[in-house]
C-alpha positions as CSV (number, residue, x, y, z in Angstrom):
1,X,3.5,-11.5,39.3
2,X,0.2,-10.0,40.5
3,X,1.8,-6.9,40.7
4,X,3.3,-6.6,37.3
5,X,-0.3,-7.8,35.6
6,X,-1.7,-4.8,37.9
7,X,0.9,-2.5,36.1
8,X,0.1,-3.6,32.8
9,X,-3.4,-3.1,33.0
10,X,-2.5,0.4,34.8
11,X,-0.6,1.3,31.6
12,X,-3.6,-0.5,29.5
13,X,-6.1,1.9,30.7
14,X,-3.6,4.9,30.8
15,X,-2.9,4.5,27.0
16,X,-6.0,3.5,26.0
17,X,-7.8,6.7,27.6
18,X,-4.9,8.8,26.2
19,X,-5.6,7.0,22.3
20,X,-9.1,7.7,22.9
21,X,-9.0,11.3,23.9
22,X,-6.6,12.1,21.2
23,X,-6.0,12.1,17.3
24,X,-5.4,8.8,16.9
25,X,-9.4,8.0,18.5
26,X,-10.6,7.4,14.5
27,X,-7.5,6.3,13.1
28,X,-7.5,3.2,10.1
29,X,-6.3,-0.1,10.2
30,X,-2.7,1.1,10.5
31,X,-1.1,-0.1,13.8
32,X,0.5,3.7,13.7
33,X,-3.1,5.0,13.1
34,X,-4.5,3.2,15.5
35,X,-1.9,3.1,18.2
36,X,-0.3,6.6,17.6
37,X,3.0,6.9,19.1
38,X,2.9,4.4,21.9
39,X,4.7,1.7,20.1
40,X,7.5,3.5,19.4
41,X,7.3,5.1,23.1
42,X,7.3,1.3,24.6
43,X,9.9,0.5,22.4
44,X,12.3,3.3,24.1
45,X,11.1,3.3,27.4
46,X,11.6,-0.2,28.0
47,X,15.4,0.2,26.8
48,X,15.8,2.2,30.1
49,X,17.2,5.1,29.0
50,X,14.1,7.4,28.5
51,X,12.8,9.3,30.8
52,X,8.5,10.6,31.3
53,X,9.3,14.2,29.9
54,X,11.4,12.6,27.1
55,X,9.0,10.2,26.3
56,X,6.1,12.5,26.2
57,X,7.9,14.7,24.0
58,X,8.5,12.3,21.8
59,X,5.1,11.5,21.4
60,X,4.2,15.3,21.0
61,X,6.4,15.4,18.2
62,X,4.9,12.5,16.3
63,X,1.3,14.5,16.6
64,X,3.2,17.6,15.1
65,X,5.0,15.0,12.0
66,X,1.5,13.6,11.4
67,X,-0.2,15.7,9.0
68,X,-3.4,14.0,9.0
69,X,-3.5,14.4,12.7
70,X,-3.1,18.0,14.0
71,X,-5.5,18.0,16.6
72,X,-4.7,19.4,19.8
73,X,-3.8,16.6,22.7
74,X,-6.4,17.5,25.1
75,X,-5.3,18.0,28.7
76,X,-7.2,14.4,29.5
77,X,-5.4,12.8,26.8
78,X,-1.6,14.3,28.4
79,X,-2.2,13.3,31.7
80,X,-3.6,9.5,30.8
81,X,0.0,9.8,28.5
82,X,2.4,10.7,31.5
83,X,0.5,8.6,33.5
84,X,1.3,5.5,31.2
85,X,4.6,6.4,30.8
86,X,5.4,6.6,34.5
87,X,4.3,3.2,34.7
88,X,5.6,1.3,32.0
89,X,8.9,2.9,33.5
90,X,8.0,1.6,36.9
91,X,7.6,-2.1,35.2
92,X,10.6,-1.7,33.6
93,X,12.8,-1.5,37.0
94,X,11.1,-5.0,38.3
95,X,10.9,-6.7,35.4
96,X,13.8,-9.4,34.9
97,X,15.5,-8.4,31.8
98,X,14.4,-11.7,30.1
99,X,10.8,-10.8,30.6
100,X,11.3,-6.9,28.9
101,X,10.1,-8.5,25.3
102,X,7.4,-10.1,25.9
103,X,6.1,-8.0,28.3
104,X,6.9,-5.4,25.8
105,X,4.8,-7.6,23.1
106,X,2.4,-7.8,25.4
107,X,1.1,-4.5,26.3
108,X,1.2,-4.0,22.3
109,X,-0.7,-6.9,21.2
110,X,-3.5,-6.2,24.3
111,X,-3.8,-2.4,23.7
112,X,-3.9,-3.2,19.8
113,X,-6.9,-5.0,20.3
114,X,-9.0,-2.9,22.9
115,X,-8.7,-0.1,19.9
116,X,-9.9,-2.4,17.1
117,X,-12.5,-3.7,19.4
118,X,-13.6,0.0,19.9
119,X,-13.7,0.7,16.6
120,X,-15.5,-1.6,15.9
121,X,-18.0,-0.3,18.0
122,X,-18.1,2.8,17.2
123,X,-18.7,1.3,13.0
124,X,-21.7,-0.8,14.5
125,X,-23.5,2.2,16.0
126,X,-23.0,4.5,12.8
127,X,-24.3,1.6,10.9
128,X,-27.4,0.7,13.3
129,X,-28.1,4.9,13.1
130,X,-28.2,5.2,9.2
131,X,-30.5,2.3,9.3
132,X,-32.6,4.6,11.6
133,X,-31.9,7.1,9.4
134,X,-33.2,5.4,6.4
135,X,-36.1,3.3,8.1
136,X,-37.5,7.1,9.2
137,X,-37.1,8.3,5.4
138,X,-38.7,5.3,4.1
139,X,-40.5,3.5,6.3
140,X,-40.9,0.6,4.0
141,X,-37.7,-1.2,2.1
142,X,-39.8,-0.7,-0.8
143,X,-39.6,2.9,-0.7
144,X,-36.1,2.4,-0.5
145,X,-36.0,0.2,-3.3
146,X,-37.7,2.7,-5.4
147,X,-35.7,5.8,-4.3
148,X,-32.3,4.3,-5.1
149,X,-33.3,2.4,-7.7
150,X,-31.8,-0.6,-6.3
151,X,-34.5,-3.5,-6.2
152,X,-31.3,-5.9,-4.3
153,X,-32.1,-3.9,-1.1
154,X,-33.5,-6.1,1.4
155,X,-33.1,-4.6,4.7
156,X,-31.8,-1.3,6.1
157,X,-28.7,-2.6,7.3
158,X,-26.2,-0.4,5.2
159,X,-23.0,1.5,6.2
160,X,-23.0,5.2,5.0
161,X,-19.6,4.4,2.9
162,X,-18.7,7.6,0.7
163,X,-15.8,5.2,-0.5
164,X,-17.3,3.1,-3.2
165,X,-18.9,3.1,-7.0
166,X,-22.1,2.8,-5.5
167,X,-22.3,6.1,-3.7
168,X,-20.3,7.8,-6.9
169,X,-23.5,6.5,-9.6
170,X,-26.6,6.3,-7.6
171,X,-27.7,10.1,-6.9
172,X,-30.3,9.4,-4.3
173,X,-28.0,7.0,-2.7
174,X,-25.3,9.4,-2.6
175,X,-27.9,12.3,-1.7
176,X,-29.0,10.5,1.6
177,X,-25.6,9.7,2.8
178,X,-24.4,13.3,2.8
179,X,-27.4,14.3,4.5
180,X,-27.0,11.3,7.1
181,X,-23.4,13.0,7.4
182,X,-24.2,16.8,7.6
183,X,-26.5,15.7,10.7
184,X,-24.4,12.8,12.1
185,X,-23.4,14.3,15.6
186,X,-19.6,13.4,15.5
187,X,-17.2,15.8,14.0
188,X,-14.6,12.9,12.8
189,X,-15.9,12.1,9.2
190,X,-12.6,13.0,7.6
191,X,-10.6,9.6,9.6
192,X,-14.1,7.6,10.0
193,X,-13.9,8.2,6.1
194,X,-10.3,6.4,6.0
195,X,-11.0,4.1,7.9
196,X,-14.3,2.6,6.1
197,X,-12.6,2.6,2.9
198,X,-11.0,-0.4,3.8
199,X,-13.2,-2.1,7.0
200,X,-16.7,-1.8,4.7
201,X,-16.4,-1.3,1.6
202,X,-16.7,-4.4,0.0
203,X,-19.9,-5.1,2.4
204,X,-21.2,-1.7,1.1
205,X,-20.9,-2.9,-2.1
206,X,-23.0,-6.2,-1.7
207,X,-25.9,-3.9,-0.3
């Protein structure tokens, strides 16, 4: 048993490494966004007729049908991807065949979660830098108030959503975000963008 949880958390970090090095890293709520291909990779290479190249393929291909995703798999992201395959194969010839499922399940459910978890991260600090952002721009929440118009301000804890009414009618509002964006140091607005539509929006929209 000790050496099957080893080989899950092998393939854990494998996948999760490959997810974050690739064009899924940003992707929205989706389990196909966030996950990518490795679902549907598990699914065949725990049915024991798949082999790494075939696998890996497979997931190349899924890039190439994704047209929201076209970036190029770095050459981190490929070798954390063969590297995962390799061992989920290797768990698949000691695993008793009652145990494929769940095991199966499993490394889904847990690799699910360290991406949500990271996105979630990575949301926090975007949020906690706009705030820095605005607190530099105004450094009283009164000058705040008065710049957007919007006297329900209380604090500078705002996400920089582009994906509500709020941005659309308030120009300064709207004007401060874009800059906030043009200077943001990550190059992933486009998915970020997707991705806050649904995780913030409705907070946004109390602020």
């Amino acid at each position: 048993m000790n050496n099957v949880n080893k080989k899950i958390h092998n393939i854990l970090d494998c996948f999760d490494t490959y997810l974050e090095n690739s064009p899924f890293k940003y992707g929205s709520t989706t389990r196909h966004a966030i996950m990518g291909p490795i679902p549907k990779v598990l699914q065949r290479a725990f049915s024991g007729r798949w082999g790494v190249e075939d696998l890996a393929g497979y997931a190349y291909r899924i890039h190439e049908m994704s047209n929201k995703n076209t970036q190029i798999v770095s050459e981190e992201a490929r070798k954390n991807l063969e590297k995962g395959i390799e061992s989920v194969l290797e768990l698949y010839d000691i695993l008793p065949q009652q145990m494929i499922q769940k095991t199966k399940e499993r490394v889904e459910y847990s690799l699910f979660y360290r991406r949500r978890k990271q996105q979630s991260l990575y949301f926090e600090q975007i949020r906690k830098d706009f705030a820095a952002f605005l607190e530099e721009k105004y450094p009283n929440i009164e000058d705040l108030q008065i710049a957007w118009e919007q006297q329900s301000i209380k604090d500078y804890n705002i996400y920089p959503s582009k994906k509500n009414k709020a941005y659309e009618d308030n120009p300064m509002r709207k004007k401060d975000i874009d800059l906030f964006w043009s200077n943001y140091r990550l190059v992933d607005e486009v998915n970020i963008e997707e991705m806050e539509e649904i995780t913030v929006e409705e907070r946004e929209d109390r602020s």
